[in-house]
C-alpha positions as CSV (number, residue, x, y, z in Angstrom):
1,X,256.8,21.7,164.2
2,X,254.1,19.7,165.5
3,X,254.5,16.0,167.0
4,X,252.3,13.8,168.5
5,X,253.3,12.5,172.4
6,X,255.7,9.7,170.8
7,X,257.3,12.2,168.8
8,X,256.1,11.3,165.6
9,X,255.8,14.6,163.5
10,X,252.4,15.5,162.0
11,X,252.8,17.6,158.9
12,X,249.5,17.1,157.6
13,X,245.9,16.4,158.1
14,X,244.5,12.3,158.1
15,X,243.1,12.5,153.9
16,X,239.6,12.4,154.9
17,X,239.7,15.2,157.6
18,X,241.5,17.3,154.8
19,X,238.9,16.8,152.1
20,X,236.3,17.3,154.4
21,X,237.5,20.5,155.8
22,X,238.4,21.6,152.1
23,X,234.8,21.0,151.2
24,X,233.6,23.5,154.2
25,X,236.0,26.1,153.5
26,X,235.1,25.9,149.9
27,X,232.2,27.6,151.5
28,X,234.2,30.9,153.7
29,X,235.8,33.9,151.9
30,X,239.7,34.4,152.7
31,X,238.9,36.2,155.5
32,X,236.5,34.6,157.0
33,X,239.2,31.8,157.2
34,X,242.1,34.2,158.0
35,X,240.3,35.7,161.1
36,X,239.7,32.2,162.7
37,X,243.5,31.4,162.3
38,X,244.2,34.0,164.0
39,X,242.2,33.5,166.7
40,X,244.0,29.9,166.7
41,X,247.3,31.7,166.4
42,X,246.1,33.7,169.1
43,X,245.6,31.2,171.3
44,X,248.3,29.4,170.9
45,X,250.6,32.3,171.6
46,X,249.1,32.7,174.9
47,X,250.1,29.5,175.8
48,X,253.3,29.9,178.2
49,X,256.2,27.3,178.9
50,X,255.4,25.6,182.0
51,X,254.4,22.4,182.1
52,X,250.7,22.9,183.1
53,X,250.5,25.3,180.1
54,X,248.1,23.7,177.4
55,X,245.2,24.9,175.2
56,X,242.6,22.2,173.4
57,X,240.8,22.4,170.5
58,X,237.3,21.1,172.2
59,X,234.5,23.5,171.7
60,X,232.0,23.8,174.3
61,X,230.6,27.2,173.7
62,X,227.0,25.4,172.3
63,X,225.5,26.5,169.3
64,X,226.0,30.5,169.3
65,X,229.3,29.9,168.2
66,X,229.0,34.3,167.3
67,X,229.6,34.7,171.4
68,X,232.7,33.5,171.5
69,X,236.1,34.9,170.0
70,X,234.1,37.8,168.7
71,X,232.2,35.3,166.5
72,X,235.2,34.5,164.3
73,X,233.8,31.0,163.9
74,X,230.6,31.6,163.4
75,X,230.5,31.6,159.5
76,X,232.7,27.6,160.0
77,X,229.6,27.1,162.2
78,X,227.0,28.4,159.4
79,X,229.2,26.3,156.8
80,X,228.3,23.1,158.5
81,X,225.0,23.2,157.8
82,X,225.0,21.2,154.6
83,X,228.7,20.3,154.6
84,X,231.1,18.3,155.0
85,X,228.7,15.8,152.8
86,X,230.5,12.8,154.5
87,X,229.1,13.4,157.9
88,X,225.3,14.5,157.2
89,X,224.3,11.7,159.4
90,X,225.4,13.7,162.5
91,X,224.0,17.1,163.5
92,X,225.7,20.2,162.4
93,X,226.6,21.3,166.0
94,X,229.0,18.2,165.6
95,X,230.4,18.7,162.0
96,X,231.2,22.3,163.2
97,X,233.1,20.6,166.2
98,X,234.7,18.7,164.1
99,X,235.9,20.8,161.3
100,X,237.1,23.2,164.2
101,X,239.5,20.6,165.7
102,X,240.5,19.7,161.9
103,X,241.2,23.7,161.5
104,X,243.3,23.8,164.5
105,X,245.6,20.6,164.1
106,X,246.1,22.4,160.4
107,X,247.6,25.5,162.2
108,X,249.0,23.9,164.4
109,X,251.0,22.3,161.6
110,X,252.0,25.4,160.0
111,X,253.8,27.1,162.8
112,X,257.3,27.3,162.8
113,X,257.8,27.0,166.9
114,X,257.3,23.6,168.9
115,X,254.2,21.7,169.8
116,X,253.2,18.3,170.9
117,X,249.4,16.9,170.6
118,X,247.5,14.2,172.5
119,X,244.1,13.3,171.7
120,X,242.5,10.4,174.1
121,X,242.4,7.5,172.1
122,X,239.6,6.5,174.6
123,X,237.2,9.9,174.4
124,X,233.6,9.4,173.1
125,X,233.8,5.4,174.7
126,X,232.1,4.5,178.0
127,X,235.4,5.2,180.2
128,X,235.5,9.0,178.9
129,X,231.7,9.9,177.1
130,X,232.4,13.5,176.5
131,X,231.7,14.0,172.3
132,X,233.7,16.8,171.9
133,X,236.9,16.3,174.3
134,X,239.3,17.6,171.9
135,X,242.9,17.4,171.4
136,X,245.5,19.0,173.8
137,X,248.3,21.0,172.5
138,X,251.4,22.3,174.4
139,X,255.0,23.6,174.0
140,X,257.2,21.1,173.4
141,X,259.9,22.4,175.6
142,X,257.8,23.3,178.9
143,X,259.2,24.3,182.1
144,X,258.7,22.8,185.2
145,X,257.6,26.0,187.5
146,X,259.9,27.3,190.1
């Protein structure tokens, strides 16, 4: 189960981050898709239980997204470059960014074990001007370390 940092559980995407990430995945084949949440899975198992354990979804690899995680992403990378048609306006380096982060909260829904999220309500705004800073996932029942 997946909650936010005031417990509130999320069990799906926002409607508009679900039809655009429909509309790029319209565009992978079921492995293609099945790879990359694996790598998510992946990840996330990684994660331990102490309370400085955490993974984010922000993707600073830049645009050879084939270096990275074998290149499981790239083809979500290739995707972007005429979809999602809601955000043309904005390059395809940050539609890939974005349906990333949209592909990870989506697994991140789907597994059976605890997680909380926290996204910066204040990232992309003067006080924190990093595009991409992602959201933060963790186990919901970390450890403090000994």
């Amino acid at each position: 189960m997946l909650t936010d940092v005031e417990g509130n559980e999320i069990t799906e995407l926002p409607p508009n981050a679900q039809r655009d990430l429909d509309e790029v995945c319209e565009l992978l084949n079921a492995q293609e898709i099945r790879s990359m949440e694996l790598g998510i899975n992946g990840w996330a198992d990684a994660v331990g239980d102490e309370d400085k354990d955490f993974f984010a979804s922000n993707w600073t690899t830049g645009k050879d997204w084939s270096e990275v995680a074998d290149g499981v992403f790239q083809p979500l990378y290739g995707a972007c470059e005429s979809r999602p048609q809601s955000l043309l306006n904005y390059s395809q380096f940050q539609r890939a960014g974005w349906m990333f982060g949209w592909l990870v909260r989506a697994v991140m829904i789907g597994r059976s074990d605890d997680w909380v999220m926290y996204k910066n309500p204040e990232a992309g705004t003067d006080e924190v001007p990093r595009q991409f800073w992602g959201t933060f996932y963790w186990r919901r029942n970390r450890q403090k370390p000994q």
